[in-house]
C-alpha positions in Angstrom: 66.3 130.3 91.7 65.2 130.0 88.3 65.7 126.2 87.9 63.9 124.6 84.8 64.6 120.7 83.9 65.0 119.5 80.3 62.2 118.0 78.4 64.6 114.3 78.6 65.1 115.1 82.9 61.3 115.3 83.3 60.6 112.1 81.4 63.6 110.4 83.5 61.8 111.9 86.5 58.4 110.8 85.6 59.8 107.0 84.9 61.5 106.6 87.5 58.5 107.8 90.0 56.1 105.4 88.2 58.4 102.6 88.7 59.0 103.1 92.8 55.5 103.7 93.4 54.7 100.3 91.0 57.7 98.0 91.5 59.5 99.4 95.2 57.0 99.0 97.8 56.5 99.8 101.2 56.5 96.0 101.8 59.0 95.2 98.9 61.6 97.3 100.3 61.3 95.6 103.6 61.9 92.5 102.1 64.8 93.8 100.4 66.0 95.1 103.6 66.0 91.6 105.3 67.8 89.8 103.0 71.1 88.6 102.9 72.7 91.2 100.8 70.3 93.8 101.7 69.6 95.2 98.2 68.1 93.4 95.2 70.0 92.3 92.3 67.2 92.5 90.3 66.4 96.0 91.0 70.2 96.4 90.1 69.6 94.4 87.2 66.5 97.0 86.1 68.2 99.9 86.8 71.0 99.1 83.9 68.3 98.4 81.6 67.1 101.6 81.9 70.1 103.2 81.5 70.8 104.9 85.3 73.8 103.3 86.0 75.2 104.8 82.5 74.3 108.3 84.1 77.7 110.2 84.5 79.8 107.7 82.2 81.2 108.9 79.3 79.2 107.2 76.3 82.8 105.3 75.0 82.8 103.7 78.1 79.3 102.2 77.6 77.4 105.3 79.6 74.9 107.6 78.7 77.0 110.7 79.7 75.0 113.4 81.7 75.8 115.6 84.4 75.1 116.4 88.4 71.7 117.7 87.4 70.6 113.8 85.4 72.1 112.4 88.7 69.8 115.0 91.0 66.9 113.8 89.3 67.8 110.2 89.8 68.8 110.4 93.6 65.4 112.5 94.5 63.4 109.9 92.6 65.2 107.2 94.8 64.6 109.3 97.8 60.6 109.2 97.4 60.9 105.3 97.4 63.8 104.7 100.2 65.8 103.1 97.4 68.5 101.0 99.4 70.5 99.9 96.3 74.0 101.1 96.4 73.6 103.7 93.4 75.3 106.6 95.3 78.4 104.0 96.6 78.8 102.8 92.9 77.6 104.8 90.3 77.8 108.5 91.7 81.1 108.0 93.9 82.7 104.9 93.1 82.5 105.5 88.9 82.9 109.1 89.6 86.4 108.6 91.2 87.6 106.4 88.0 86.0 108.8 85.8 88.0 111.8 86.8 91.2 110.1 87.6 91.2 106.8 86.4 94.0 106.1 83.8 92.9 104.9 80.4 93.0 100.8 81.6 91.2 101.6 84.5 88.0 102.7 83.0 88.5 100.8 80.4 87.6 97.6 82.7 85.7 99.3 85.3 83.4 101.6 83.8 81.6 99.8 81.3 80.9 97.1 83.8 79.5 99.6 86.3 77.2 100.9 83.1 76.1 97.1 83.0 75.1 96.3 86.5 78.2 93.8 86.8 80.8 95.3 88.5 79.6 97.1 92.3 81.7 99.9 93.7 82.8 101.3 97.1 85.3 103.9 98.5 86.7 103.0 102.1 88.2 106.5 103.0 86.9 107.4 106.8 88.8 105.6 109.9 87.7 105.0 113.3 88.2 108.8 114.9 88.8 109.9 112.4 85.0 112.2 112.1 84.8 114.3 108.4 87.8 115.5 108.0 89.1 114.0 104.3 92.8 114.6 105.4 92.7 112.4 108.2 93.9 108.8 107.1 96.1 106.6 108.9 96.5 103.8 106.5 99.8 103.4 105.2 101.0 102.7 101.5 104.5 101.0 101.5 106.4 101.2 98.3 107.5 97.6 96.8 109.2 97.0 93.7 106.2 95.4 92.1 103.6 98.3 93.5 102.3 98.4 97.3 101.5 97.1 100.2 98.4 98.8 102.4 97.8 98.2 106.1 95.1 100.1 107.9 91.5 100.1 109.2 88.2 101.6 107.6 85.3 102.2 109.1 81.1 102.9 107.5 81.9 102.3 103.9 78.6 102.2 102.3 78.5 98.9 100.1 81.4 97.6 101.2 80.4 94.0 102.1 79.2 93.7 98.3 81.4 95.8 96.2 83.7 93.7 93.7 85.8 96.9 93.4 87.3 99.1 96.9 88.7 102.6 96.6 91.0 102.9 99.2 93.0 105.4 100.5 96.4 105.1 102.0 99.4 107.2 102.4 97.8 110.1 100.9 97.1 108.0 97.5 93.8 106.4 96.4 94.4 102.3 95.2 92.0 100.1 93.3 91.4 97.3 95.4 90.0 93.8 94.5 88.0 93.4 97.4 88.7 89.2 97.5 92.7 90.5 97.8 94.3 88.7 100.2 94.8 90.5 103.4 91.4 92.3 102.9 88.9 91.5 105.6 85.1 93.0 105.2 82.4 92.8 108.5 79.4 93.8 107.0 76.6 95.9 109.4 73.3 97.4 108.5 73.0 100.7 109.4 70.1 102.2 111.3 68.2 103.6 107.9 68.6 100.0 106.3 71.6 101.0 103.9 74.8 98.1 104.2 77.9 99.0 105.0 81.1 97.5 106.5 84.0 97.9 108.4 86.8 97.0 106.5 90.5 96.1 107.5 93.6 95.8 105.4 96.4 93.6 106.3 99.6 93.5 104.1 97.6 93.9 101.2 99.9 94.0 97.8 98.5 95.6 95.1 100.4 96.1 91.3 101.5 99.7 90.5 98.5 99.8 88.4 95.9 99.8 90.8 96.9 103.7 92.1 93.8 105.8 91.3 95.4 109.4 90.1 98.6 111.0 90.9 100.4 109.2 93.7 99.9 111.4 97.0 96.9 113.4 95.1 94.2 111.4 97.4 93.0 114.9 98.6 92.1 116.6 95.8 90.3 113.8 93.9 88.5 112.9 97.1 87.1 116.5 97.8 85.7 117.1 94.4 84.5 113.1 94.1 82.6 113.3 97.5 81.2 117.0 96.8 79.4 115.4 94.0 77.8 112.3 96.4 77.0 115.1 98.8 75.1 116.9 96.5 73.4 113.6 95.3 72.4 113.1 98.3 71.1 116.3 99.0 68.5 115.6 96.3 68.1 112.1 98.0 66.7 114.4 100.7 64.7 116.3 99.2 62.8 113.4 98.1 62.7 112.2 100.9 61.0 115.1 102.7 58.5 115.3 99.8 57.5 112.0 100.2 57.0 112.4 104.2 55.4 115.8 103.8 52.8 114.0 101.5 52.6 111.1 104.4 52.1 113.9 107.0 49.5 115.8 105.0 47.1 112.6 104.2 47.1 111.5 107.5 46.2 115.1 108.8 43.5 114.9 106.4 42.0 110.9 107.4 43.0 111.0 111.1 39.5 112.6 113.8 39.2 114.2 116.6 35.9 115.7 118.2 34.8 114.4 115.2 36.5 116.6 112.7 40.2 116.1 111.0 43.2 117.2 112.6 44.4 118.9 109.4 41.5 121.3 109.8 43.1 122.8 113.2 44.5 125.8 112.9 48.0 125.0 114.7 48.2 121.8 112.8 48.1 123.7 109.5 50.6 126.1 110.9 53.4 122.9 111.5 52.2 121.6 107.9 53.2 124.9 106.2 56.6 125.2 107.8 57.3 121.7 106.4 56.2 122.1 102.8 58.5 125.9 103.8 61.8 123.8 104.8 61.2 121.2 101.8 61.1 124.3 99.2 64.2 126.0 100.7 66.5 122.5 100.4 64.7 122.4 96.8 66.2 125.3 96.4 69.8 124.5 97.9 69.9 121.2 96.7 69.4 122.3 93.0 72.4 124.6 93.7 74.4 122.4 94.9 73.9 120.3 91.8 74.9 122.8 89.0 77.6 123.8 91.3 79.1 120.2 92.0 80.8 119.9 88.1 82.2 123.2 88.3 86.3 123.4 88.1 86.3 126.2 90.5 86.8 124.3 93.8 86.1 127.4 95.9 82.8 127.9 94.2 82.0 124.4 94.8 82.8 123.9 98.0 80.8 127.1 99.5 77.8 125.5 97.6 77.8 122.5 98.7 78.3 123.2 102.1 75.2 125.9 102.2 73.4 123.1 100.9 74.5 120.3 103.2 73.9 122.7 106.4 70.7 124.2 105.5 68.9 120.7 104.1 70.5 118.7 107.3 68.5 121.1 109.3 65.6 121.2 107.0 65.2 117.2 107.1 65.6 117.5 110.7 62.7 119.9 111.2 60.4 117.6 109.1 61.2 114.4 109.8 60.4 115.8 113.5 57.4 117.4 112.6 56.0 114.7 110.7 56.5 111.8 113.7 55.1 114.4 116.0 52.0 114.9 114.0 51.8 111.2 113.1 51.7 110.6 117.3 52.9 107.4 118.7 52.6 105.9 115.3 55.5 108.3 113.9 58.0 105.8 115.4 56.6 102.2 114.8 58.4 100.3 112.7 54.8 99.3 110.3 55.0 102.5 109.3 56.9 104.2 106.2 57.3 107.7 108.6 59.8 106.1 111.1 61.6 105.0 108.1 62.1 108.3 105.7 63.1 109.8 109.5 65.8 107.5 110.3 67.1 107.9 106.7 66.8 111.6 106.9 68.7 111.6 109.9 71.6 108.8 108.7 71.8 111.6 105.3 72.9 114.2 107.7 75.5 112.0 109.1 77.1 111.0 106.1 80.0 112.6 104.7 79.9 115.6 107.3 76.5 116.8 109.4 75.2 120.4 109.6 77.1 121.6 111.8 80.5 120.4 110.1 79.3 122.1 106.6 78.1 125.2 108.6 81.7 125.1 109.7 83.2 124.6 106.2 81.4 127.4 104.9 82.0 129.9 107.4 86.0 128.9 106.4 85.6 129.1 103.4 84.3 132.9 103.0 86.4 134.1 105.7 89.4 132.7 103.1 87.7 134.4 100.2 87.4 138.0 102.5 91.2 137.2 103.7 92.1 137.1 99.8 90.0 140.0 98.9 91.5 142.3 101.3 94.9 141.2 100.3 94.4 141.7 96.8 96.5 145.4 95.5 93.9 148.1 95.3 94.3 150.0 91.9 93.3 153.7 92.0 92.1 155.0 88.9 93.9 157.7 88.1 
C-alpha cells in the first residue's frame, strides 16, 4: 500500500514519540498504574495542551478537526509507550459518538470540554453474555412524560469508574448519562493490561428527553460506525505496540551470551526475529487500511476493512508477543520487565470490541453478502 503521512502527521508523530520516551516511563507508567484512578491527570492535562484531545472535533467546538489517519498516528505513538490514559474511551469513542449524532446542545456542552481535558467520556454498550455482538442489549428504556427511565447491567466499559459523561445504550437507543445520576452504580476493576474499567449497573435511572444520543431506536447504526473507528484506533495502538516489543526483542538478542557469543547471531534466532518484524509490517499495512477506510460513508466498505484488519493484526500481535517472551526466556513473563507488559496488552487489544476469530467471521459475512448481491443483480446483454 502506497501510504505516505503529511508533513503536520510526521511532526505529530515525532512529538509525541519524544514525549513517551522523555516524560512516560517504564517506571512512570507503573506508578500511574498503581494509583487510585489509574491514569494521570496531568498526562490528561498535557495532552490538551498539545492539542490531542482536539483531534477529530470539529474546530467550532474547540477541536483541531482531523481525521482517522491524525488519530492513527496518535494511538501508535501511545502504543510504543503503553499509554493507559483513557484517549480511545473519550476522545476517539466517547466524542466520536456526540460528534456524529449529537444534537446541536449536546456538543455544544460536551465537546469543547473533552477538547479541554475537563470533561472524561465512556460508552457502556456490552452486557454480561452478551460477547460482540452490538445488537445484543438487554437494558431497557421506559418512556415517561418528562424523558426515560433505564434499568439494566453493563459489563467492561473502559473508563467507566472516571468518566463524568456515560453513553449508554437501552432499548435500542443511545442516552447521555451523568454518571453521578441517581440510580447509577459504577464498580471499578483493573483489567489485566492495566487499563480501568468498570462494571456498571443502572437502576430506575431518569434521564430528560434531551439526553437521547441520535434517532431514538438508531443505537445500531451509530454504534457500528462509532466503534469501527475505536477499532481501527486501536489497530494502530497495536501496531505500536509490536514495534516497540520487536525493538525489545531485537536488543536483547543482541546483549544476551551464550557459548560466549549473542543469541541474535544464531541462525534460528534470526529466523523468529524476521517473522516478527514480517507480522508487524503486514498489520502496518492492515492497520493503515483500516484507518482511511474507518470515515468512509459506505458501511460495507468499512466494515470488510476493518475486519481484515482486526483478524489479521489480532493474529499478528499474537505471534509476536509470543515470540518475543519466548526469546526473552523466563524473563518474557516477569512483571520488572516492559515485555510481559506490551504482551498482556496485545492480548487485552484482541479482546476488545470483538477478537480474531469474531472479525474473521464478520468478514467472511460480509463478502458472502456482497457475492449474494452481485449474483442477484439483472445481467444486461449488450446487444
Amino acid at each position: 500500500m502506497d501510504f505516505e503521512l503529511k508533513p503536520e502527521q510526521e511532526q505529530l508523530r515525532d512529538m509525541l514519540q519524544r514525549y513517551v520516551r522523555k516524560d512516560y516511563t517504564f517506571e512512570a507508567r507503573r506508578k500511574i498504574v498503581a494509583s487510585d484512578e489509574g491514569f494521570s491527570r496531568d498526562a490528561w492535562k498535557t495532552f490538551a495542551e498539545l492539542g490531542l484531545l482536539g483531534i477529530g472535533i470539529p474546530e467550532e467546538h474547540g477541536g483541531i478537526g482531523g481525521d482517522a489517519v491524525d488519530t492513527l498516528v496518535v494511538m501508535e505513538a501511545l502504543g510504543t509507550g503503553l499509554v493507559v490514559e483513557p484517549y480511545l474511551a473519550t476522545v476517539v469513542l466517547g466524542a466520536g459518538l456526540v460528534r456524529d449524532a449529537g444534537s446541536a446542545a449536546q456538543k455544544a456542552e460536551i465537546l469543547p470540554a473533552v477538547a479541554g481535558g475537563e470533561m472524561l467520556l465512556a460508552l457502556a454498550h456490552y452486557e454480561p453474555g452478551g460477547r460482540y455482538e452490538l445488537d445484543r442489549v438487554s437494558a431497557t428504556a421506559r418512556r415517561t412524560a418528562s424523558g426515560f427511565v433505564l434499568n439494566g447491567a453493563k459489563t467492561a466499559v473502559l473508563n467507566g469508574a472516571a468518566a463524568d459523561r456515560l453513553i449508554v445504550s437501552a432499548g435500542q437507543s443511545l442516552f447521555i448519562v451523568d454518571a453521578k445520576a441517581p440510580g447509577l452504580a459504577r464498580r471499578k476493576h483493573v483489567n489485566r493490561d492495566g487499563q480501568a474499567a468498570a462494571e456498571v449497573t443502572l437502576t430506575d435511572v431518569a434521564v430528560e428527553r434531551r439526553a437521547l444520543l441520535g434517532e431514538e431506536g438508531a443505537a445500531a447504526a451509530i454504534l457500528e460506525r462509532g466503534i469501527d473507528r475505536a477499532i481501527a484506533a486501536l489497530c494502530a495502538e497495536a501496531v505500536g505496540c509490536m514495534d516497540a516489543l520487536n525493538a525489545q526483542t531485537l536488543e536483547y538478542l543482541k546483549t544476551r551470551k551464550q557459548f560466549g557469543v549473542a543469541i541474535g547471531t544464531f541462525q534460528v534466532l534470526k529466523h523468529r526475529m524476521a517473522d516478527m518484524f514480517i507480522a508487524a509490517a503486514e498489520a502496518r499495512s492492515m492497520a493503515c487500511l483500516a484507518a482511511i477506510r474507518a470515515d468512509t460513508a459506505d458501511a460495507a466498505v468499512r466494515r470488510r476493512a476493518i475486519a481484515a484488519a482486526k483478524a489479521l493484526i489480532g493474529k499478528s500481535a499474537r505471534l509476536v508477543g509470543q515470540q518475543a517472551v519466548q526469546l526473552h526466556g523466563g524473563m518474557g513473563v516477569v512483571d520488572e520487565l516492559i515485555v510481559s507488559h506490551y504482551f498482556k496488552r496485545l492480548t487485552a487489544i484482541n479482546a476488545t470490541f470483538g477478537d480474531a476469530a469474531h472479525h474473521l467471521a464478520r468478514f467472511s459475512d460480509t463478502m458472502e453478502a456482497e457475492g449474494k448481491e452481485q449474483r442477484q443483480a439483472p445481467v444486461r446483454v449488450a446487444r
